[in-house]
GULO-114681 format. One line per 10 residues: their letters; for each residue x, y, z of N, C-alpha, C. Coordinates in pm, 1 decimal, decimal comma. Each point is the difference from the previous one (the first is absolute). Example, Ala and Ser with C-alpha at 12.3 -4.5 7.8 and 13.67 -1.06 7.14 Angstrom:
% residues 2
AS	1319,0:-569,0:780,0:-89,0:119,0:0,0:90,0:120,0:0,0; -35,0:105,0:-72,0:82,0:119,0:6,0:-77,0:109,0:73,0;
//
This chain:
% residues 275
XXXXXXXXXX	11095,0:7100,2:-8453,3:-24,6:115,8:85,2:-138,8:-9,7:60,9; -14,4:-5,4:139,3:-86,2:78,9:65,4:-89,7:103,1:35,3; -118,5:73,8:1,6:-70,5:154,7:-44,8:-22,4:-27,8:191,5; 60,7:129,2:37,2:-22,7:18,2:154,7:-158,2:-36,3:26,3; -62,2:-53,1:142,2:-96,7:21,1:22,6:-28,0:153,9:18,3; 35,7:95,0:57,4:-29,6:149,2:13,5:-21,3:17,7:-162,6; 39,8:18,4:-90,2:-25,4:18,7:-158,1:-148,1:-58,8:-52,2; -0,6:-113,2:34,3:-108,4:-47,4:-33,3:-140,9:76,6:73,3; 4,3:17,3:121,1:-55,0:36,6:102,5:-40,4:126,2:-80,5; 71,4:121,8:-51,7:-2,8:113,7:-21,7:-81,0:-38,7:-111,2;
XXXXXXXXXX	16,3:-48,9:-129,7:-39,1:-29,1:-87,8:-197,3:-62,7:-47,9; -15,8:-73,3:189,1:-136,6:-49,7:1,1:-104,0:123,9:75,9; 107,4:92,3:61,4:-67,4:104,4:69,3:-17,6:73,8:-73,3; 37,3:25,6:-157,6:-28,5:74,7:-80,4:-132,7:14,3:-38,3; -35,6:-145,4:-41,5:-91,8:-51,2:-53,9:-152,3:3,9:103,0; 53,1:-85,4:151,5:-71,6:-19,6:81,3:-114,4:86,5:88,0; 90,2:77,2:40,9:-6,4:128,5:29,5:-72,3:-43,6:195,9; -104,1:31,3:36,2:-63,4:-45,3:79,5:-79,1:-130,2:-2,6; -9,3:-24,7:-131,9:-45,8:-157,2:-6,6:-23,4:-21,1:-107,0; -28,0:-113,0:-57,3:-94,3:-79,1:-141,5:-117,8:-0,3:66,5;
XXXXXXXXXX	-75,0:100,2:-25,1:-154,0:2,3:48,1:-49,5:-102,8:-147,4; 58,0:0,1:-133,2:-90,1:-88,0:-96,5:4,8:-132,5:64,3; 105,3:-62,4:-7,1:47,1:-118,4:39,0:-45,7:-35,9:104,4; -73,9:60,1:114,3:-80,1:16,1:144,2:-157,5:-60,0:-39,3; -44,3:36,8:-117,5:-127,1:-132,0:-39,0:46,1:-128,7:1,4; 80,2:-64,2:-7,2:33,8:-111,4:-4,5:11,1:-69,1:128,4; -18,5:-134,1:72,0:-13,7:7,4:102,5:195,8:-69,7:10,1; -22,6:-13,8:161,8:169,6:31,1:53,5:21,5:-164,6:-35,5; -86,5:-86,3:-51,4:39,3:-136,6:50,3:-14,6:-49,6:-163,8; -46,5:74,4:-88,8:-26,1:-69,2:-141,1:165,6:-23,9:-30,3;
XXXXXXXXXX	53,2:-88,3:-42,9:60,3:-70,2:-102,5:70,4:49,3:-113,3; 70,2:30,8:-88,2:-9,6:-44,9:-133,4:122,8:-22,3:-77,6; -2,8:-28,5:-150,4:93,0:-54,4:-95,4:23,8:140,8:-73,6; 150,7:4,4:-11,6:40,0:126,9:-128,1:121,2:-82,2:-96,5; -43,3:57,4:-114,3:157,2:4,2:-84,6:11,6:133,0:-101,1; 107,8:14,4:-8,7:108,7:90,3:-62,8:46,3:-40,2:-95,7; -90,1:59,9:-154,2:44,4:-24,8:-119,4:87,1:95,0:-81,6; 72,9:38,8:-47,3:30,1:84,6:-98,7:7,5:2,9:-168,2; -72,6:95,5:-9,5:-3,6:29,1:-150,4:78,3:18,4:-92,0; 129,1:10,8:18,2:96,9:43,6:-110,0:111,7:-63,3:43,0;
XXXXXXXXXX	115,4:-11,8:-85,0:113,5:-69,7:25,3:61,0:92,4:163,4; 114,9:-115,8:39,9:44,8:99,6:131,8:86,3:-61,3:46,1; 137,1:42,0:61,7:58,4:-62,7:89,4:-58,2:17,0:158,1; -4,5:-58,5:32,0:-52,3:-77,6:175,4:65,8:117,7:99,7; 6,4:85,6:95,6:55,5:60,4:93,2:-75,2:67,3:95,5; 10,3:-67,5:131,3:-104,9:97,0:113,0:-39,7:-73,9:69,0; -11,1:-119,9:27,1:-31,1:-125,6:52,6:-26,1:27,4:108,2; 116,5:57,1:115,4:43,2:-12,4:70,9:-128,4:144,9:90,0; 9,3:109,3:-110,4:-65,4:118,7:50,4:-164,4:-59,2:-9,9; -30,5:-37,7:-94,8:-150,1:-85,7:-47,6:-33,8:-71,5:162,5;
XXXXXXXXXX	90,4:-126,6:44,5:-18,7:-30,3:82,8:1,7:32,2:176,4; 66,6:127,2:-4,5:-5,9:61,5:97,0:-88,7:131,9:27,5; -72,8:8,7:-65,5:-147,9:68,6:-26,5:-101,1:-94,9:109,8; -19,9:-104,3:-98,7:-110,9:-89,1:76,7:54,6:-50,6:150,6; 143,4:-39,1:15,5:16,8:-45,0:184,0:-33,1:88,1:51,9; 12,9:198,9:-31,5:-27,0:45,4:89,3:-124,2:20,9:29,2; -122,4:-16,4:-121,2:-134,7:2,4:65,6:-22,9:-140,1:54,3; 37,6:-134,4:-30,6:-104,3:-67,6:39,3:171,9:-140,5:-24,9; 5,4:-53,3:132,7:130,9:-128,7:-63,8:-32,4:-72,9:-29,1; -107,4:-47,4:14,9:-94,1:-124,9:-52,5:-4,6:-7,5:-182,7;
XXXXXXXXXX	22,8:125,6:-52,1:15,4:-14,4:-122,7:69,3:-79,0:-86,4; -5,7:-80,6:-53,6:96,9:-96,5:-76,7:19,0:61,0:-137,9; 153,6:4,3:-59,6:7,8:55,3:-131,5:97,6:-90,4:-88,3; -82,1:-89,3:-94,2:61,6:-128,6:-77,5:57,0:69,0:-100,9; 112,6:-40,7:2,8:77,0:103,7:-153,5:19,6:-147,9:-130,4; 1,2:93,9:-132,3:-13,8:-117,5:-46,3:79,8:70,7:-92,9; 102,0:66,3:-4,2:133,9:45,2:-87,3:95,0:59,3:153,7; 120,3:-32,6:-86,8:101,5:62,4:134,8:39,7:165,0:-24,4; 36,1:80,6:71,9:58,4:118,7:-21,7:132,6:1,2:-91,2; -15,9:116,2:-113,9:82,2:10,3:-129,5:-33,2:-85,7:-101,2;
XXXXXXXXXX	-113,2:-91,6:14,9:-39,1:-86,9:-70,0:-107,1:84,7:-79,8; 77,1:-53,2:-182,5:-108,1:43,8:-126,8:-49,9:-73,1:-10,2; -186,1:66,8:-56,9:-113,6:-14,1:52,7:-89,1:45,2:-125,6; -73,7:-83,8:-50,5:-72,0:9,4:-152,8:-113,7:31,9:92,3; -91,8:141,0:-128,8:-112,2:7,8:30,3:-83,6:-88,7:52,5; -105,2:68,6:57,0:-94,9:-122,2:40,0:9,9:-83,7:67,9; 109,9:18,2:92,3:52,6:-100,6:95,7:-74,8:3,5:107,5; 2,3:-117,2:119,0:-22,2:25,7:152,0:89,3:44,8:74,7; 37,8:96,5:50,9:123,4:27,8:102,2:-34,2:-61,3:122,2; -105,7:-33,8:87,7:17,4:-33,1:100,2:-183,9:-40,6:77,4;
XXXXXXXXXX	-42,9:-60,8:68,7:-101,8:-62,4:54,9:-5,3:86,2:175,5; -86,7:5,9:0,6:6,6:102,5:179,3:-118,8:-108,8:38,9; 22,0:-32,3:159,7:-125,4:2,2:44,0:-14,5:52,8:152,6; -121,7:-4,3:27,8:2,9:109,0:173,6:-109,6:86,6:32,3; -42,8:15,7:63,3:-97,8:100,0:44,9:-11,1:115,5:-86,8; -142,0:-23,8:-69,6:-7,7:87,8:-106,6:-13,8:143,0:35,7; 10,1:2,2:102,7:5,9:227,3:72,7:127,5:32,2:-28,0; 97,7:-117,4:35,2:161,0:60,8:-51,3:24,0:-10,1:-134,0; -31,0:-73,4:-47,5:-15,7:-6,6:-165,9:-70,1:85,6:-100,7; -85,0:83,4:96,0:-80,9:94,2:-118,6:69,9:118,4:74,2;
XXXXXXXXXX	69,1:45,1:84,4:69,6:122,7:64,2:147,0:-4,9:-41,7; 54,9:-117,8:-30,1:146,7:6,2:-77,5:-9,2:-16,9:-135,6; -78,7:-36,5:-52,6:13,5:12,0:-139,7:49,8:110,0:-80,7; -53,0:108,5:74,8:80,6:155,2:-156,4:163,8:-4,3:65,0; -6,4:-47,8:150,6:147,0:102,0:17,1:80,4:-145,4:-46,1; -14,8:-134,2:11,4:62,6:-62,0:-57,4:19,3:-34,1:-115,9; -28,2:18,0:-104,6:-39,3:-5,6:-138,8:99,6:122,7:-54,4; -66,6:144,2:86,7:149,2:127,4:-37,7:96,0:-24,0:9,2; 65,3:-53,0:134,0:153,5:-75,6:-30,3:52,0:-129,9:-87,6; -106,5:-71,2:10,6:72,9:-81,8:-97,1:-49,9:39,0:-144,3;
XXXXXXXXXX	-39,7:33,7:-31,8:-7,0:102,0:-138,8:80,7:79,0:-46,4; 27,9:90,4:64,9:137,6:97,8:9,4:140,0:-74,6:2,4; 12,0:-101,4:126,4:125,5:-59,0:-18,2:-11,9:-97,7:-155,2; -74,3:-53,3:3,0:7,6:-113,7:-125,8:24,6:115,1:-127,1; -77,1:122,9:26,8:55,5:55,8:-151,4:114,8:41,6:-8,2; 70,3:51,8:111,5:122,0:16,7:-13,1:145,9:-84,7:-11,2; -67,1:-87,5:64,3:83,4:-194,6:-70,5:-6,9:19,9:-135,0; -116,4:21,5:-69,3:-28,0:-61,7:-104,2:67,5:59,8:-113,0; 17,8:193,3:0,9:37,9:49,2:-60,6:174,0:-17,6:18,0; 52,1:-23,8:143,0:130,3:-45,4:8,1:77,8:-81,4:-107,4;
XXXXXXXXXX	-106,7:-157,6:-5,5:-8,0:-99,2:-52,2:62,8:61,4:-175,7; -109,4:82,8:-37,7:19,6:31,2:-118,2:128,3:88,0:-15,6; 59,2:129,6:83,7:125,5:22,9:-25,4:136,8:-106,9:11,6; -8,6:-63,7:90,4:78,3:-78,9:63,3:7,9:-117,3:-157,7; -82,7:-52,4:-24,8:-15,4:-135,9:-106,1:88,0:129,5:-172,4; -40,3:147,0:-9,5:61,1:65,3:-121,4:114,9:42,4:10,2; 92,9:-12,9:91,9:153,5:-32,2:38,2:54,4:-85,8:21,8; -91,3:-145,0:20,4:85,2:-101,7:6,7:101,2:-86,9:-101,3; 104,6:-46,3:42,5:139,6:-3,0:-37,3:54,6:108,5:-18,4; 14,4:169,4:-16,6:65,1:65,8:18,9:93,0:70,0:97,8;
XXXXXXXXXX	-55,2:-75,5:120,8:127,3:7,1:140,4:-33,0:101,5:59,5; -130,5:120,9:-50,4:17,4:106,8:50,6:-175,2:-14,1:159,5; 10,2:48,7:57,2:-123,9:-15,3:66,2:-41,6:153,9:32,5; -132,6:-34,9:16,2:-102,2:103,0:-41,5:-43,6:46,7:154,9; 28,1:128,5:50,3:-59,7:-2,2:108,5:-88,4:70,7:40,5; -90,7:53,0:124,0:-107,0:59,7:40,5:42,2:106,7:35,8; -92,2:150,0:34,5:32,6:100,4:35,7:-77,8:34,5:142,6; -7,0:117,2:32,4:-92,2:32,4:130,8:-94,8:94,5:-29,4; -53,1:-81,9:-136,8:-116,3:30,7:-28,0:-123,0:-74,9:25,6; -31,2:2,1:99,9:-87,5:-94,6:47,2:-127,0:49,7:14,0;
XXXXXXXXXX	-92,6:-96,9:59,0:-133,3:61,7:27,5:50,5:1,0:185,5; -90,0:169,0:34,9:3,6:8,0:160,8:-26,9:-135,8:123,5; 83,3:0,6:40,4:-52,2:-131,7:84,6:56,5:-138,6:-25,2; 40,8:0,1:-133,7:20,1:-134,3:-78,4:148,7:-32,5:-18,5; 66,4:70,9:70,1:149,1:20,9:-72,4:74,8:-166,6:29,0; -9,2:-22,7:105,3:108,8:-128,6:40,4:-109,7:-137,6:-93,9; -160,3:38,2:10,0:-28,0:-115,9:-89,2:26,9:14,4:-138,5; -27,2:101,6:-110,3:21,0:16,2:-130,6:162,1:-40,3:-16,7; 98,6:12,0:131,9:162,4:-51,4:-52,3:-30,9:-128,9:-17,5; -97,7:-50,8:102,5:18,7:-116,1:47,5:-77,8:-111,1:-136,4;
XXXXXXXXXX	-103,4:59,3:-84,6:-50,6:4,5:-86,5:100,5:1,4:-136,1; 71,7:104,0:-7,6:87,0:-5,9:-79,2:121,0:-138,5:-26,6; 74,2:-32,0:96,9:68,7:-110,3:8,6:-88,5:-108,8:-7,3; -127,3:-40,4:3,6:-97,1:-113,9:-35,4:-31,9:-13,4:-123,5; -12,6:122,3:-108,2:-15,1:8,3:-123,8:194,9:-27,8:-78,5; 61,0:23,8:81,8:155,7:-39,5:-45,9:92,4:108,2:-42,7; -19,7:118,8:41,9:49,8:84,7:16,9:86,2:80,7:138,6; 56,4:85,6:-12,3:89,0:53,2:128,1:-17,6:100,5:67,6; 59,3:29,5:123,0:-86,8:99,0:106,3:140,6:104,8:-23,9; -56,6:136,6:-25,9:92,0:142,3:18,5:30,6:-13,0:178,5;
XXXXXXXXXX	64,0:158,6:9,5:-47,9:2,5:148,9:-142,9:58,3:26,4; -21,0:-113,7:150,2:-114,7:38,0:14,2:-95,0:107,5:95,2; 104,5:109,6:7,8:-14,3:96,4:40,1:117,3:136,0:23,8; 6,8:125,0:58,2:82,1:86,9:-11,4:120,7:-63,5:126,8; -26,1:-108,2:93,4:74,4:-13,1:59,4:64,7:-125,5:-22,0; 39,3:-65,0:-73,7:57,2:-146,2:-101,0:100,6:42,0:-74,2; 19,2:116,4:-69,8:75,6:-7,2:-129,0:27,8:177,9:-43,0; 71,5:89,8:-25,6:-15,7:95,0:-66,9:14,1:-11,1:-119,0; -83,6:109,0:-74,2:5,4:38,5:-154,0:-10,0:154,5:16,7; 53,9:3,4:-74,9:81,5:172,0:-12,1:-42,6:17,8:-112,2;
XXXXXXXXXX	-103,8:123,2:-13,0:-53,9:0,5:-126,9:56,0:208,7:-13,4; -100,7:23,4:-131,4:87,4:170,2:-54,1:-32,6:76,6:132,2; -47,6:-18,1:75,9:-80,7:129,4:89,2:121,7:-37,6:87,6; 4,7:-125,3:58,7:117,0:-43,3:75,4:160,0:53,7:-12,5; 40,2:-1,1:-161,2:72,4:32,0:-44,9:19,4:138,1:44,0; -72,8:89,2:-72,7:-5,3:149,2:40,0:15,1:63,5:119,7; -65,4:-117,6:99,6:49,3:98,4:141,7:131,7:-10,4:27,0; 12,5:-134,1:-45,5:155,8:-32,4:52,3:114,8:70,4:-42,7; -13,1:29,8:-147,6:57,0:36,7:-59,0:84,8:-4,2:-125,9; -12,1:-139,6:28,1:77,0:-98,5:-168,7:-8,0:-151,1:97,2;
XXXXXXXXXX	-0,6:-84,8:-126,4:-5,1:-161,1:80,9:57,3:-22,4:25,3; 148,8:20,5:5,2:84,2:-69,0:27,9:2,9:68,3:148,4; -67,6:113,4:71,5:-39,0:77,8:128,3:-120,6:-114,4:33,5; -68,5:-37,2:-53,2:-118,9:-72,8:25,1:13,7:-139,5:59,3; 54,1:-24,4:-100,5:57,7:-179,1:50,0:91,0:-20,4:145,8; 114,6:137,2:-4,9:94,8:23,0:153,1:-82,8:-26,4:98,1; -86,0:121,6:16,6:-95,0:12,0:106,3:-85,9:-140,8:30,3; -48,0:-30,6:-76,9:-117,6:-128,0:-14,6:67,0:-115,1:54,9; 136,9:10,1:-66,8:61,6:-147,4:85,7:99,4:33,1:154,9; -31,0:135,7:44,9:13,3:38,7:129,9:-133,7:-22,4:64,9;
XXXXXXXXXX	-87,6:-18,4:-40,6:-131,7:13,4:83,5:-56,5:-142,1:52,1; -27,0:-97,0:-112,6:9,6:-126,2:15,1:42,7:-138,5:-60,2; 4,8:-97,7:59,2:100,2:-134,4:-52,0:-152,7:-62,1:-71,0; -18,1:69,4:-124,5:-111,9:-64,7:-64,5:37,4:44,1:-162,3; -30,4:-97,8:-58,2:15,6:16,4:-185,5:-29,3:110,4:-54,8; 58,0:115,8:-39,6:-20,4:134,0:-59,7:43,5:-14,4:-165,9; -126,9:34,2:-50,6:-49,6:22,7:-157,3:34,8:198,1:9,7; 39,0:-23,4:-146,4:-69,1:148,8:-25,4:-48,3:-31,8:-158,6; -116,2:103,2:-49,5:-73,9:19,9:-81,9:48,5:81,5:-111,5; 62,3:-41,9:-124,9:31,9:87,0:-81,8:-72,0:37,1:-143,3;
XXXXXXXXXX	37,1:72,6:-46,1:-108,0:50,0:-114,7:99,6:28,5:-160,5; 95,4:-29,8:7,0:62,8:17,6:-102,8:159,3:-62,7:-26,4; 76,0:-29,6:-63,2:99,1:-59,3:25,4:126,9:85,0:27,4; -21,4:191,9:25,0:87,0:46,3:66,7:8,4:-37,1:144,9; -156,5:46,9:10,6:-43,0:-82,3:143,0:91,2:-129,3:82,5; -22,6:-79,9:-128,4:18,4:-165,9:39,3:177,8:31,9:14,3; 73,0:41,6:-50,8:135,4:43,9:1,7:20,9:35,1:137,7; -26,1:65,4:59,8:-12,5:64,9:134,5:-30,5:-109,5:92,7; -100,5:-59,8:-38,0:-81,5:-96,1:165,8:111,7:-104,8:-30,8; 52,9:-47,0:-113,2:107,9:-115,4:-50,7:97,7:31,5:121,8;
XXXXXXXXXX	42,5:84,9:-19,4:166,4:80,4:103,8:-73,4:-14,1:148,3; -126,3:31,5:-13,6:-8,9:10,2:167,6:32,3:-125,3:54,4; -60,3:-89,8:-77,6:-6,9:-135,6:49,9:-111,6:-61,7:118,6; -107,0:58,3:-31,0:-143,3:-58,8:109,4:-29,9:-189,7:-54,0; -67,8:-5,0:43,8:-23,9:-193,2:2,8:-74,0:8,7:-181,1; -68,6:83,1:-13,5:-100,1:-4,5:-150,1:-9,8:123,1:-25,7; -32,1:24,8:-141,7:-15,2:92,3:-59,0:-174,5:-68,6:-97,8; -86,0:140,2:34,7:-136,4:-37,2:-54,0:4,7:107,2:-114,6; -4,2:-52,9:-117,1:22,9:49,5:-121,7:-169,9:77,1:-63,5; -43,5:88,9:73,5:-118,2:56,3:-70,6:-58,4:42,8:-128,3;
XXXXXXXXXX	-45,1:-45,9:-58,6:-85,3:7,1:-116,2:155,8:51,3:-146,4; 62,5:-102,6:47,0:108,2:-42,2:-139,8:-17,3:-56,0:-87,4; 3,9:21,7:-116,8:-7,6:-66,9:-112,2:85,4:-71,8:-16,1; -77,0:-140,8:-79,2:125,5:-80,0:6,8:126,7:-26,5:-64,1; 18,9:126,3:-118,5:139,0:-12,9:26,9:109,1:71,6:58,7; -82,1:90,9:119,9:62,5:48,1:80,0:23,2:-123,5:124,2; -100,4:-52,5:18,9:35,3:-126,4:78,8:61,0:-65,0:-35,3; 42,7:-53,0:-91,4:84,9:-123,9:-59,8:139,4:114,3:42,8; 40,3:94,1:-61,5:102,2:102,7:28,9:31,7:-54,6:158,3; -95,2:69,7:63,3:33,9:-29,2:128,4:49,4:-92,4:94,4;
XXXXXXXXXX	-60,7:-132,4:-62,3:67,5:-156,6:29,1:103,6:-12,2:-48,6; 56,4:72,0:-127,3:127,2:-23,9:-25,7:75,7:55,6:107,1; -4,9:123,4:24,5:76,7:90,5:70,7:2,9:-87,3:156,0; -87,3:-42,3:8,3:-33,7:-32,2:138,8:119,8:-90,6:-8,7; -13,8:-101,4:-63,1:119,3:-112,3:7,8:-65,7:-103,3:97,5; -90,2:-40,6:39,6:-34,3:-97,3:149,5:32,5:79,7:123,6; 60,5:145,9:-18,1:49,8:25,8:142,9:-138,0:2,5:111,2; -130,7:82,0:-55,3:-43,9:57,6:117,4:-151,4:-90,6:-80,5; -116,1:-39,3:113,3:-107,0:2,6:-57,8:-90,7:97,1:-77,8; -50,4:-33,2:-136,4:-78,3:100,2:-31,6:-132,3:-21,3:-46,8;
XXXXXXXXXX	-50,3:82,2:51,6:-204,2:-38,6:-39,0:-54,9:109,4:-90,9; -78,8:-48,8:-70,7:-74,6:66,2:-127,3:-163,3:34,0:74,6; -37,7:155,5:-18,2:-135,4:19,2:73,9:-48,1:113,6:-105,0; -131,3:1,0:-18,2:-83,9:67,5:-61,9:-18,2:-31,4:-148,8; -150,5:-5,9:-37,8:-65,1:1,8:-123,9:53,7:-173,7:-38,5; -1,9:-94,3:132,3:12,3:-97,1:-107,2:-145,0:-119,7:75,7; -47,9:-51,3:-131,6:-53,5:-92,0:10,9:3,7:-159,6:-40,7; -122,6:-4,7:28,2:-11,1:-160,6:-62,1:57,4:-62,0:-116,8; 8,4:126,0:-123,5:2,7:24,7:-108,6:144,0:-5,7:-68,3; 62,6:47,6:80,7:124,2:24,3:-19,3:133,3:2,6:117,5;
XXXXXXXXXX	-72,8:-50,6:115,8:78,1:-81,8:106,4:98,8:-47,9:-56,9; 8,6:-103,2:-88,2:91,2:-110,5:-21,8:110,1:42,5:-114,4; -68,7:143,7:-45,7:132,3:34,7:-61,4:120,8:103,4:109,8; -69,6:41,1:76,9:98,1:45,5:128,6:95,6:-68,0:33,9; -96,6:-148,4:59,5:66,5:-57,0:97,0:146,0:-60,7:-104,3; -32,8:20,8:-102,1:106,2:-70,7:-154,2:142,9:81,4:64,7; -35,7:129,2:40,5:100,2:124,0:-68,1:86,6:-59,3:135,0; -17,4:-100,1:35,9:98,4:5,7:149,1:-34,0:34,9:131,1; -72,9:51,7:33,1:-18,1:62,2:138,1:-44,4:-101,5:33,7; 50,0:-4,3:167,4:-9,0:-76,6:110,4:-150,5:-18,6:29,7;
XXXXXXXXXX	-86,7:149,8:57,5:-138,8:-29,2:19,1:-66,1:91,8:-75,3; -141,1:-20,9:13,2:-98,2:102,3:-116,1:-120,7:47,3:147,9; -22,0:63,7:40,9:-102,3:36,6:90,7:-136,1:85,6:-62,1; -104,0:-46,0:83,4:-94,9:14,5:-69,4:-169,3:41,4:104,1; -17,6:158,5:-22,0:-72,0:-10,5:88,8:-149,0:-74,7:-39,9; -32,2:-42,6:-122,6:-109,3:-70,3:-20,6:-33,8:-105,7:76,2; 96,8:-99,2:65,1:-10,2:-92,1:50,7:-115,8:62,9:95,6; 38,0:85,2:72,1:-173,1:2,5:111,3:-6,0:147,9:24,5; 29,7:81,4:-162,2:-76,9:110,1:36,4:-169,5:-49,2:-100,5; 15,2:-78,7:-64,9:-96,1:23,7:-134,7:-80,0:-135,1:-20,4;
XXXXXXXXXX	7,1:-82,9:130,7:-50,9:-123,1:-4,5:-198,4:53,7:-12,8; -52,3:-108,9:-58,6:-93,8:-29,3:-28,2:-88,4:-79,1:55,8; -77,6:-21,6:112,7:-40,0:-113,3:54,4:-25,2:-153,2:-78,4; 64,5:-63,5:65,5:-90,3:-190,1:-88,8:-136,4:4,7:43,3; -132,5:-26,3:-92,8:-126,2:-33,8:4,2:-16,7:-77,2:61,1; 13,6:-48,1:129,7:-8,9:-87,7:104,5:-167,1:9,0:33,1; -104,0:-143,3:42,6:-115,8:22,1:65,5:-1,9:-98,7:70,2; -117,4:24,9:114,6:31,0:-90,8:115,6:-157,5:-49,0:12,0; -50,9:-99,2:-56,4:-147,1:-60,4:21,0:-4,9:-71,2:154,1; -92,4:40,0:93,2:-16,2:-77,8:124,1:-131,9:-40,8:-9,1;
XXXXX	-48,2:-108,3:35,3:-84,8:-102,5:20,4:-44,3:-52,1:165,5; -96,1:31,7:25,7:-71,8:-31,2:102,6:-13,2:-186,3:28,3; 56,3:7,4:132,1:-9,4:-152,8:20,4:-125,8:-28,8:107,7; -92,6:-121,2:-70,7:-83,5:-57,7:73,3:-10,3:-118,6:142,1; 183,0:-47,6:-63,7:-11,2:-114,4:127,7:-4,6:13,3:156,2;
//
């Protein structure tokens, strides 16, 4: 994936504002050398946003990568060598470093749900819990760490959740309407296995099984039979992911993936060139 130039643009005007008056001591013609180390373990993601920071101040910038994207990454590593006119290099440094920080942590934590379900068949996916601004990169982030994209917005997919329910009137009113409106995958959200009885008969594409215990979930996969997809959501973690994904269900969704990311300790040393 690609990060629009307009995105990026927005992102340096944040920062920029009317200018890098610091970076304005420096003269327009000095030189210099950077690299990009990180401190803590990480999967690799952002490359792409990292490097489209610096073309738009300055193209002359060169950015040597020295791990590929989705690529795990031991502390203390080099991620990458810059060189170029050190005015664009000391004016992109915070906003490039924030994205690939952010995306790499959200790879990284992917990495770790994605690797505590594996061989269980079930996949783990993202929510639209995102950070503002970030939504198509944190999916895009997500599938780099090895995990799966929900829908990625109100116009992709319905989910019919209790409030939904209520206006409508009962789900099996919910689901009618929903698959009169559009030719897109309709979930509804249930909370109990009378519930799940009901959305079963309606027959929508998935049923998202909210904060079930699991042997109400296991119940439910029986009942289900393979007919309809069903996903397991709320109160599960790292911790106990892999006994979910046990009970049968198809997917496990998870808004941690990029509501609760943590930045990677990323630093960027630049060096003044004499030649």
């Amino acid at each position: 994936m690609q990060p629009s130039s307009a995105e990026i643009a927005l992102y340096l005007a944040e920062d920029i504002g009317s200018g890098d008056i610091t970076a304005s001591i420096v003269s327009a013609e000095t030189q210099a050398n950077a690299a990009v180390m990180t401190r803590e373990p990480m999967v690799l993601c952002g490359r792409a946003w990292f490097e489209e920071v610096f073309r738009q101040l300055n193209p002359q910038v060169i950015v040597d990568w020295q791990s590929d994207e989705g690529e795990s990454i031991f502390a203390n590593s080099l991620l990458c060598r810059l060189h170029g006119p050190a005015r664009a290099l000391l004016t992109g440094e915070r906003t490039a470093l924030n994205l690939l920080q952010t995306l790499s942590a959200t790879a990284t934590i992917a990495r770790r749900y994605a690797d505590a379900v594996a061989g269980t068949g079930c996949k783990v996916l993202d929510t639209r819990k995102t950070l503002p601004g970030l939504r198509l990169a944190q999916k895009y982030a997500v599938k780099c760490g090895g995990c799966f994209n929900h829908r990625v917005g109100l116009f992709d997919a319905i989910l019919i959740k209790e409030n939904h329910i209520m206006a409508a009137g009962s789900i099996a009113k919910a689901v009618s309407v929903a698959r009169s409106k559009a030719n897109v995958p309709v979930e509804v959200e249930v909370e109990d296995l009378e519930e799940f009885a009901q959305a079963l008969a309606a027959q929508p594409d998935r049923i998202m099984l909210d904060n079930f215990s699991l042997d109400d979930m296991r119940k439910a996969v029986e009942q289900n039979q393979g007919m309809l997809e069903l996903e397991a959501s709320g109160n599960i973690t790292l911790e106990n992911i892999r006994t979910v994904a046990e009970t049968g269900v198809d997917f496990i969704s998870i808004g941690a993936l990029t509501k609760h990311v943590t930045a990677i300790d990323l630093s960027m040393r630049i060096e003044m060139r004499t030649d």
